[in-house]
Backbone as numpy.savetxt, mean C-alpha at the origin, in Angstrom:
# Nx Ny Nz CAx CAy CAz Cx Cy Cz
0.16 -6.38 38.11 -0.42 -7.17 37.05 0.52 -7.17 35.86
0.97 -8.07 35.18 1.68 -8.08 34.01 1.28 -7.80 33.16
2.12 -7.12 31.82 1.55 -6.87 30.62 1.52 -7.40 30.04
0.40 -7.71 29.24 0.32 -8.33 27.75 1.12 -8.28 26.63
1.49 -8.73 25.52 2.15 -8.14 24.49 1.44 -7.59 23.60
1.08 -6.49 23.20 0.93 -5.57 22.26 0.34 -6.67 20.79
-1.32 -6.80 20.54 -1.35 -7.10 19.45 -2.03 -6.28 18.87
-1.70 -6.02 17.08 -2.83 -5.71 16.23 -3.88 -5.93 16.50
-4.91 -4.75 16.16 -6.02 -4.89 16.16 -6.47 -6.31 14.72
-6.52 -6.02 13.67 -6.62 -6.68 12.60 -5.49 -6.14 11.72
-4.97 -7.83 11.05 -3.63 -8.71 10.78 -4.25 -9.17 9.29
-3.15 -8.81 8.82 -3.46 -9.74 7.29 -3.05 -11.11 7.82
-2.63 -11.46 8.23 -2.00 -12.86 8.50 -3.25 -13.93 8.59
-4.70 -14.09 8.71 -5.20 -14.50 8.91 -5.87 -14.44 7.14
-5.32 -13.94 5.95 -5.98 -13.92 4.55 -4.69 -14.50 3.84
-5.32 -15.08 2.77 -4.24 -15.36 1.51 -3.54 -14.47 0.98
-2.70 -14.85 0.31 -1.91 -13.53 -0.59 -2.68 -13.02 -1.38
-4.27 -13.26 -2.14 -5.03 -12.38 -3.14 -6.02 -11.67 -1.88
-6.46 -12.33 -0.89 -7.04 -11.30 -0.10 -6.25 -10.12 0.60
-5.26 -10.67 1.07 -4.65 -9.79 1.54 -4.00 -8.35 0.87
-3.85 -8.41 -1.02 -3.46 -7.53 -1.86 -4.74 -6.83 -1.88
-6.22 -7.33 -2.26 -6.96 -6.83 -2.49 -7.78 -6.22 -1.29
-7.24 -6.20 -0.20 -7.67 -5.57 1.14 -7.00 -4.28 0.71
-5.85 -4.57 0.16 -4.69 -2.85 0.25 -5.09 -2.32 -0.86
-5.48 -3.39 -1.63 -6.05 -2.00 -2.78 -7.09 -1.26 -2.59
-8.22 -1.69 -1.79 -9.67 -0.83 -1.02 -8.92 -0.01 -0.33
-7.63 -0.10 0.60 -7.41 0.50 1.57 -6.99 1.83 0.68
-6.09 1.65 -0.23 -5.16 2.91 -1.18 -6.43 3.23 -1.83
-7.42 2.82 -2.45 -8.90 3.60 -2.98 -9.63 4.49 -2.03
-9.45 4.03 -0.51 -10.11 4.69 0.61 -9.48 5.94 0.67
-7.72 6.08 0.52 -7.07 7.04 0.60 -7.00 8.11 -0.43
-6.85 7.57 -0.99 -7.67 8.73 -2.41 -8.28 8.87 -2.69
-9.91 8.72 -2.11 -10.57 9.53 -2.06 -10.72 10.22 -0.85
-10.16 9.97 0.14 -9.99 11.01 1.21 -9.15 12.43 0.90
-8.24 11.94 -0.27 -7.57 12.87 -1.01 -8.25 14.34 -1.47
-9.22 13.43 -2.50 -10.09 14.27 -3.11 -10.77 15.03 -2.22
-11.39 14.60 -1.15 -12.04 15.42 -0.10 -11.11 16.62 0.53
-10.06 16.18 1.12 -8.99 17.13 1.67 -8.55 18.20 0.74
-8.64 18.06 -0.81 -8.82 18.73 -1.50 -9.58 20.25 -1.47
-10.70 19.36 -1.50 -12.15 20.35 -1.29 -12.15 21.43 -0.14
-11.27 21.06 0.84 -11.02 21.62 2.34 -10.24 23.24 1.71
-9.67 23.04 1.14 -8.34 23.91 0.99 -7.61 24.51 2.28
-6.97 25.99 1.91 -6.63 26.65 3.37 -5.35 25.44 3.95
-4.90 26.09 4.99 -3.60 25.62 5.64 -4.43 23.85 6.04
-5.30 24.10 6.58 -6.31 22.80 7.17 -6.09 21.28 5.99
-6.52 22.03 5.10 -6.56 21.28 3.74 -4.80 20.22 3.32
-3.98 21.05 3.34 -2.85 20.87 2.76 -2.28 20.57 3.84
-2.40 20.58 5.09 -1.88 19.61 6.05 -2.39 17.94 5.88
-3.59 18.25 5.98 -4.39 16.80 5.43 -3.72 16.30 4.47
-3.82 16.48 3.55 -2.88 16.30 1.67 -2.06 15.84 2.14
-1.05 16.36 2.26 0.28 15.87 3.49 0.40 14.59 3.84
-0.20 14.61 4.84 -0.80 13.34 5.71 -1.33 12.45 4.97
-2.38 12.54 4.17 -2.81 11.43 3.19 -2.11 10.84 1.97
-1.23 11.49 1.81 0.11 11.53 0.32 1.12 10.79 1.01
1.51 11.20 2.28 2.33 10.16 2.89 2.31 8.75 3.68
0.87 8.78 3.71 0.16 7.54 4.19 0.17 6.84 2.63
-0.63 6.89 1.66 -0.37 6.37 0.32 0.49 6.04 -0.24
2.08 6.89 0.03 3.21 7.09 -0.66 3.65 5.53 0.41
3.50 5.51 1.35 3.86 4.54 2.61 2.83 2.91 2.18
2.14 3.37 1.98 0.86 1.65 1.63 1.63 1.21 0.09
2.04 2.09 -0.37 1.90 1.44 -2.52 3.34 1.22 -2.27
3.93 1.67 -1.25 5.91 1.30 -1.44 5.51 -0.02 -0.91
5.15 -0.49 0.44 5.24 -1.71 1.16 4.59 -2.57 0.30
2.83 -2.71 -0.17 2.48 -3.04 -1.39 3.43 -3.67 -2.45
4.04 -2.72 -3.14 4.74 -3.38 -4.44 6.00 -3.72 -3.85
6.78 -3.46 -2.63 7.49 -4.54 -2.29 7.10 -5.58 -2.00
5.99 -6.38 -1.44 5.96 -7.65 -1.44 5.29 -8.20 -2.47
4.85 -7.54 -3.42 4.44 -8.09 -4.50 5.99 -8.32 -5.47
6.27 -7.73 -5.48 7.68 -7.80 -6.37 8.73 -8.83 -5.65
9.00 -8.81 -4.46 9.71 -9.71 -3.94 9.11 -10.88 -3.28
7.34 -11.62 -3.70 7.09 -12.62 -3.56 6.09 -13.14 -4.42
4.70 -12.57 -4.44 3.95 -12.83 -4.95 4.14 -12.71 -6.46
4.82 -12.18 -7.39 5.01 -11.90 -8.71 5.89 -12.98 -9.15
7.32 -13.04 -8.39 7.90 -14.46 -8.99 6.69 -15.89 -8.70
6.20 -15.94 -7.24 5.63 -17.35 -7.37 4.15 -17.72 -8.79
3.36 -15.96 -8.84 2.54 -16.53 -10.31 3.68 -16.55 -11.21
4.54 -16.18 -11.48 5.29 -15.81 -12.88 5.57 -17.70 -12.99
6.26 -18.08 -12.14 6.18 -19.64 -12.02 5.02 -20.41 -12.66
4.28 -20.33 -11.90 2.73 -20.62 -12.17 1.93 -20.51 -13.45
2.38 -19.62 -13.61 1.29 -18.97 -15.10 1.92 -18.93 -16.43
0.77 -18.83 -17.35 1.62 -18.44 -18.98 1.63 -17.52 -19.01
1.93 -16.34 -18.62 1.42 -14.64 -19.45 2.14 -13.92 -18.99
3.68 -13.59 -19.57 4.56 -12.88 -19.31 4.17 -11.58 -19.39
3.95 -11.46 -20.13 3.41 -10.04 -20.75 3.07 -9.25 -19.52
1.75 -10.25 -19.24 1.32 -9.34 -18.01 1.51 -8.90 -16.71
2.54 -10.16 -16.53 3.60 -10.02 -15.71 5.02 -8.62 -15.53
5.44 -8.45 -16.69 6.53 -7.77 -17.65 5.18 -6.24 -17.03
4.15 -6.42 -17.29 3.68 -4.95 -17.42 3.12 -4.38 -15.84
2.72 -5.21 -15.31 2.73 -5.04 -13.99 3.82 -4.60 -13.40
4.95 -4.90 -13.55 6.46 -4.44 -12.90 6.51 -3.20 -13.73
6.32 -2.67 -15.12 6.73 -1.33 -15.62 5.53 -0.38 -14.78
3.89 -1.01 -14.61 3.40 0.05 -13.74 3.94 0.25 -12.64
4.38 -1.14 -11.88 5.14 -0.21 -10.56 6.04 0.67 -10.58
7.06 0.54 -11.33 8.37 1.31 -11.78 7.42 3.26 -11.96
6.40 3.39 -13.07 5.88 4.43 -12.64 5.45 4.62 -11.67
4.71 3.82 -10.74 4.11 4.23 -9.44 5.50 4.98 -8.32
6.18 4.31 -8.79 7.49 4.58 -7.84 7.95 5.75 -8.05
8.03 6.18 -9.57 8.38 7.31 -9.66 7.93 8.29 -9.54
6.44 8.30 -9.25 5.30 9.58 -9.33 5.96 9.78 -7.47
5.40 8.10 -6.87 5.73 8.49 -5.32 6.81 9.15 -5.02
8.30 9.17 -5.78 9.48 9.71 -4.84 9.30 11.03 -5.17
8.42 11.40 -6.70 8.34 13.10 -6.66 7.29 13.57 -5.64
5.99 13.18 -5.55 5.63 13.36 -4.14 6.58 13.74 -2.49
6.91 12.15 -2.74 7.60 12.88 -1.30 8.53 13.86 -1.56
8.88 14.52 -2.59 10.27 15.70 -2.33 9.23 16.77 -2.49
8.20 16.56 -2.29 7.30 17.74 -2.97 6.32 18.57 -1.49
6.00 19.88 -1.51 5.23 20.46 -0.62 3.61 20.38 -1.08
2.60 19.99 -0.53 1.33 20.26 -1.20 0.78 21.50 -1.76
1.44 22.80 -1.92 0.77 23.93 -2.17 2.30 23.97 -3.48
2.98 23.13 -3.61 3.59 23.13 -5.02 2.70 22.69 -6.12
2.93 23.45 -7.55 2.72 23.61 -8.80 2.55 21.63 -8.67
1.20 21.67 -9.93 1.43 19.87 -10.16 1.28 18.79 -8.97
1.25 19.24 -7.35 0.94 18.21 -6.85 -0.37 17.59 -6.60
-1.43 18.12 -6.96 -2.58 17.69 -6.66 -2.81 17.24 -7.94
-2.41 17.29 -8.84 -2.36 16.58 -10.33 -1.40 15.37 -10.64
-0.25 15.64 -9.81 0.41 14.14 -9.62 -0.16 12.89 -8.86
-0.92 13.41 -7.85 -1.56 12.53 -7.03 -3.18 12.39 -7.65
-3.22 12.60 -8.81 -4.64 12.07 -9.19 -3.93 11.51 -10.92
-3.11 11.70 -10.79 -2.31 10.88 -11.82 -1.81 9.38 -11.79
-1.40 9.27 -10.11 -1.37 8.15 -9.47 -2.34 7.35 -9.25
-3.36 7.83 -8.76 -4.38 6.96 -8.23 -4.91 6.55 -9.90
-4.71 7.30 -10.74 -5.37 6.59 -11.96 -4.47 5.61 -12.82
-3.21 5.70 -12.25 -2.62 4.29 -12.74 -2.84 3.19 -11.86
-2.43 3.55 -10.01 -3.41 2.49 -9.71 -4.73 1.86 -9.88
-5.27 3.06 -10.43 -6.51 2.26 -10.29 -7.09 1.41 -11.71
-6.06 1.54 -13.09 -5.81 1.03 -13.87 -5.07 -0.94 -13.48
-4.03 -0.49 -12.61 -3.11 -1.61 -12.37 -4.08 -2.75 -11.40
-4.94 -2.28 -10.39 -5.86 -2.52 -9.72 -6.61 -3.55 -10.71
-6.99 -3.01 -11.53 -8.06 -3.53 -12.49 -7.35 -5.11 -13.56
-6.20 -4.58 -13.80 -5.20 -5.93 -14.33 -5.16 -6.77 -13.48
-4.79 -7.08 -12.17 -4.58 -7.46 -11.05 -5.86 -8.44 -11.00
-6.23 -7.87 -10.10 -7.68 -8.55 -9.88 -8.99 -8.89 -10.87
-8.62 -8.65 -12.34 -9.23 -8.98 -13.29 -8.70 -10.16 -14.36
-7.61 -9.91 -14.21 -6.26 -10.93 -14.76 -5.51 -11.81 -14.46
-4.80 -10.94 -13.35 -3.61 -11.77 -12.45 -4.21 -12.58 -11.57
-5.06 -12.12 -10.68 -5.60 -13.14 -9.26 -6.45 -14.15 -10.02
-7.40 -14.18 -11.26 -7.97 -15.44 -11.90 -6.40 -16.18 -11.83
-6.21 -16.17 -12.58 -4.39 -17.01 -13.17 -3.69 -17.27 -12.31
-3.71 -16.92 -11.24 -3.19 -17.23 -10.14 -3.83 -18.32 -9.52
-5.25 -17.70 -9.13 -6.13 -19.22 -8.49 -6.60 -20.65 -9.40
-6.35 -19.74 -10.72 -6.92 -21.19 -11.58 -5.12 -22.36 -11.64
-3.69 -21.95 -11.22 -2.66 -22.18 -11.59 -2.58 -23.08 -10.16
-3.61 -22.66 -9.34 -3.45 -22.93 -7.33 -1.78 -22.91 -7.24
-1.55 -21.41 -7.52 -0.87 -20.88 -6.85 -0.91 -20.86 -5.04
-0.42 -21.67 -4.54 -0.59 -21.54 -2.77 -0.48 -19.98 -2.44
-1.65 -19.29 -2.06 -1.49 -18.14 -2.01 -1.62 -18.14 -0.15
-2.16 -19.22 0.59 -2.15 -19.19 1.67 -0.51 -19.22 2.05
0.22 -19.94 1.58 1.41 -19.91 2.03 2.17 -18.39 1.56
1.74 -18.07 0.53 2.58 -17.23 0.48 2.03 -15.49 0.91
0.45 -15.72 1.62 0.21 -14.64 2.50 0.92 -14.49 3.89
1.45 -15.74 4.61 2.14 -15.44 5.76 3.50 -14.93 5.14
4.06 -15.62 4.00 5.39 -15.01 3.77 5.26 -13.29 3.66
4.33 -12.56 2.75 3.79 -11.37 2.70 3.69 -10.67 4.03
3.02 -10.99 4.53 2.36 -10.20 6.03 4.07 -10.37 7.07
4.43 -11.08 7.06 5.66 -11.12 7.55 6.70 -10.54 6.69
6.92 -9.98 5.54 7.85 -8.96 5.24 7.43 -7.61 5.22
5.78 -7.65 5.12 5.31 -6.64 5.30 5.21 -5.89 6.65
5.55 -7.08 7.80 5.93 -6.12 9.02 7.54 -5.78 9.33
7.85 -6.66 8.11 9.83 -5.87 8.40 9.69 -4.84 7.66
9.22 -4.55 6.41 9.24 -2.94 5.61 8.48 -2.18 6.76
7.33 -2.35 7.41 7.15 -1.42 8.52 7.91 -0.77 9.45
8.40 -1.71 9.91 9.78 -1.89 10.68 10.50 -0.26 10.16
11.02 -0.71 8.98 12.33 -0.42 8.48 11.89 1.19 8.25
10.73 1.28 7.56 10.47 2.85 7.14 10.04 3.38 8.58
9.29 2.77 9.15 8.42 3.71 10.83 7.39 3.97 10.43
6.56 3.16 10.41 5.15 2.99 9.63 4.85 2.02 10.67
3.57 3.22 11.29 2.47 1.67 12.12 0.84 2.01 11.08
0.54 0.93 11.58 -1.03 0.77 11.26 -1.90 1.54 12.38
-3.01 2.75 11.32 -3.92 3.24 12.21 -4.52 2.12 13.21
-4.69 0.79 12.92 -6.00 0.23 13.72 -4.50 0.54 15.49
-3.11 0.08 15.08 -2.57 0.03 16.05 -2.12 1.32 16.75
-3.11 1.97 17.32 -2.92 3.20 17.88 -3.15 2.96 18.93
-3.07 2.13 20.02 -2.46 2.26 21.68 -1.62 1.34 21.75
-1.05 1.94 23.02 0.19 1.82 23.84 -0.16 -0.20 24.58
1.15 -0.59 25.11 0.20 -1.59 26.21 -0.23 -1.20 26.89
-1.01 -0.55 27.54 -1.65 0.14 28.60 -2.86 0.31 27.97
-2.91 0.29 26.80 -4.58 0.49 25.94 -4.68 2.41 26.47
-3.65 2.68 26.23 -3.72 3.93 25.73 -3.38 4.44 24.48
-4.19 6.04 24.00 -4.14 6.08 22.43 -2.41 6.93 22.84
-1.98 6.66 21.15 -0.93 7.06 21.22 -1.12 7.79 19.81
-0.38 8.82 19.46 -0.14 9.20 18.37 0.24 8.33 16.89
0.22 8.81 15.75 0.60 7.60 14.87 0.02 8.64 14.08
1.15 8.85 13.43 1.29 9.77 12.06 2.93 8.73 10.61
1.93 9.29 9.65 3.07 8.32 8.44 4.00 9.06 8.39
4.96 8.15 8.33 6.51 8.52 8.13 6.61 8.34 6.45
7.40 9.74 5.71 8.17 9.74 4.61 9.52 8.97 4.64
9.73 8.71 3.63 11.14 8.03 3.50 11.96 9.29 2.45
12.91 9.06 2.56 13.65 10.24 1.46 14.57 9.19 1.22
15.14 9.07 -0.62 16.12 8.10 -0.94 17.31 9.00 -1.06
């Protein structure tokens, strides 16, 4: 019997560029608070989790603000009047970036990491709030084509997958529809 080709379970490719951002921002809210829980765990158990969930996050907000930065941000910046908010969205990523690369050089039972990672989630969840309170109105009221520019998204978003070794939990079997392992890959610059 021949094999099939290997699809995703569920694909952004089938949402616009504001659904598809605001899918990843529930998804990075889901992860920190799984954070907080793994927290609560402590013990070796705990800080393996941490681990695992810091590098899954550190892995969603890099791919995230790369395609926001290299698509969706120039096409509203086009679109819209409000530099500003534009201009400030790129300085939160610039911190997000920087909290993430101290993360990844970091062990979870180091000084400050469970305080860096709730330092993070509270700028995302600040930037979150600009975004989808600000930016995505101004965007849809500008009809910004966000359908077009969700396939451009979802398609660089599976070359940054690519590139770091990052699969998606939903894609955890093999062609054979067997489970396979699937743990997040760190990047080190």
């Amino acid at each position: 019997m021949p094999t099939r080709p290997h699809r995703p379970a569920a694909s952004h490719t089938q949402q616009d560029a504001i659904a598809t951002l605001t899918a990843d921002h529930r998804k990075v809210k889901g992860l920190f608070k799984q954070f907080e829980q793994a927290k609560e765990e402590g013990g070796r158990q705990g800080a393996t989790r941490k681990n695992d969930l810091v590098a899954q996050i550190c892995n969603e907000l890099t791919i995230h603000t790369e395609i926001e930065e290299e698509i969706f941000y120039p096409a509203v910046r086009k679109q819209i009047d409000d530099n500003d908010l534009m201009d400030e969205a790129l300085v939160e990523h610039t911190g997000a970036k920087d909290l993430i690369a101290q993360l990844e050089s970091m062990d979870p039972n180091d000084d400050l990491y469970d305080a860096k990672v709730t330092v993070l989630s509270e700028q995302i969840a600040h930037h979150v709030k600009e975004e989808e309170e600000k930016m995505f109105p101004q965007a849809t009221k500008a009809k910004v084509d966000t359908a077009r520019l969700g396939v451009q998204m979802e398609k660089r978003r599976s070359e940054l997958k690519e590139e770091f070794g990052v699969s998606d939990p939903d894609e955890t079997e093999d062609d054979e529809g067997e489970a396979k392992e699937v743990s997040p890959k760190k990047r080190r610059a």
